[in-house]
C-alpha positions as CSV (number, residue, x, y, z in Angstrom):
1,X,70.8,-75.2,17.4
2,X,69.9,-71.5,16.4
3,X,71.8,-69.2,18.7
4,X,69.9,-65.8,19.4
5,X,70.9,-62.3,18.9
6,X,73.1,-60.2,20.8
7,X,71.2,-57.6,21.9
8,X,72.7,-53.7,21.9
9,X,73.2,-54.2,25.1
10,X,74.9,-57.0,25.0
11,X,77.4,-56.2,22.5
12,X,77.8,-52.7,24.3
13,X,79.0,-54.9,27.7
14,X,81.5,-56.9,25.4
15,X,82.7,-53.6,24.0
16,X,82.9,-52.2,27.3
17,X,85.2,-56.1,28.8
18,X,87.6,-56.1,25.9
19,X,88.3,-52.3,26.5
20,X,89.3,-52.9,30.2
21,X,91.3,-56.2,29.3
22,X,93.0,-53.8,27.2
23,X,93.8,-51.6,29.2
24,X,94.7,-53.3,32.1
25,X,97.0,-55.1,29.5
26,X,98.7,-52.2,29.2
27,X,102.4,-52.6,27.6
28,X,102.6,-56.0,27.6
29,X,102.3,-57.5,24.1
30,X,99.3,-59.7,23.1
31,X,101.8,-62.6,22.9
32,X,102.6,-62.4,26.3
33,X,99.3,-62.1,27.7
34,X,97.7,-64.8,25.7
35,X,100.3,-67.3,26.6
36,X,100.0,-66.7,30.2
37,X,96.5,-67.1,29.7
38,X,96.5,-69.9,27.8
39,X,94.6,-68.7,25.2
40,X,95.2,-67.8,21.3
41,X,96.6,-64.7,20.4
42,X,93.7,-64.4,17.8
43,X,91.1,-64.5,20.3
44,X,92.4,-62.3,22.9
45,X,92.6,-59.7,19.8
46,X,88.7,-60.9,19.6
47,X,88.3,-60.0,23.2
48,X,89.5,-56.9,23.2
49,X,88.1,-55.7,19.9
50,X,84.7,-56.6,21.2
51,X,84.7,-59.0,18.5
52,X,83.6,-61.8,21.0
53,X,81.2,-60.2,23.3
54,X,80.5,-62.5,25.4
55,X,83.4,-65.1,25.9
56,X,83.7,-68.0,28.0
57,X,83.6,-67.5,32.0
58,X,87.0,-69.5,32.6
59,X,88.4,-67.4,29.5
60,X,87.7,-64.0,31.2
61,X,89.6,-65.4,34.2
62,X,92.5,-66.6,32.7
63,X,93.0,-63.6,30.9
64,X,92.3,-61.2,33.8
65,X,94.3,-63.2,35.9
66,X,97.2,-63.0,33.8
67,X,96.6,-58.8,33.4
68,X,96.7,-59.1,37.6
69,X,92.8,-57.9,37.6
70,X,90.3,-58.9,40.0
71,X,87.3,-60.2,38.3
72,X,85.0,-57.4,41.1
73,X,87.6,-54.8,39.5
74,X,86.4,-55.9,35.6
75,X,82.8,-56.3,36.8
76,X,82.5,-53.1,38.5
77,X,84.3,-51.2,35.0
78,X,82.0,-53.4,33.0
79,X,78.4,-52.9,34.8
80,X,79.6,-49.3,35.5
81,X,78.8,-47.7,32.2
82,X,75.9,-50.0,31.5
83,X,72.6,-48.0,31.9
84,X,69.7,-49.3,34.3
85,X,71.8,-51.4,36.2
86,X,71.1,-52.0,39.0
87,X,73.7,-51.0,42.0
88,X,76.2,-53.3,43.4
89,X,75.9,-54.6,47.1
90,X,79.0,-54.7,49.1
């Protein structure tokens, strides 16, 4: 199976995920985060790098869970920068 393309925009949106994990990571270590998550150190790093731009559903929750995020919190960081998108409905 051929997997298609990221597009720019795409890889933009992955930039714009790993950059709030990051952040809302803040000084906790990589370690510590990743174990909580449950994931490898290695692809947190990925993550946040932008590296893996478009991760696994159940891996963005574990690892915004363990930064105490609320996935509307990451989506409205991620979609907030992203041009022509389309506004949220509350």
């Amino acid at each position: 199976m051929v997997r298609v393309p990221l597009t720019e925009a795409e890889r933009a949106r992955g930039e714009r995920l790993g950059a709030a994990l990051r952040e809302a990571r803040g000084v906790r270590s990589m370690v510590e985060v990743a174990a909580q998550a449950g994931i490898s150190v290695e692809t947190l790093r990925k993550i946040e790098t932008g590296r893996i731009p478009t991760p696994a559903f159940f891996t963005v929750v574990a690892v915004a869970d363990a930064v105490n995020l609320s996935l509307d919190a990451l989506r409205g960081t991620v979609e907030e920068a992203e041009p022509g998108a389309l506004p949220r409905v509350s």
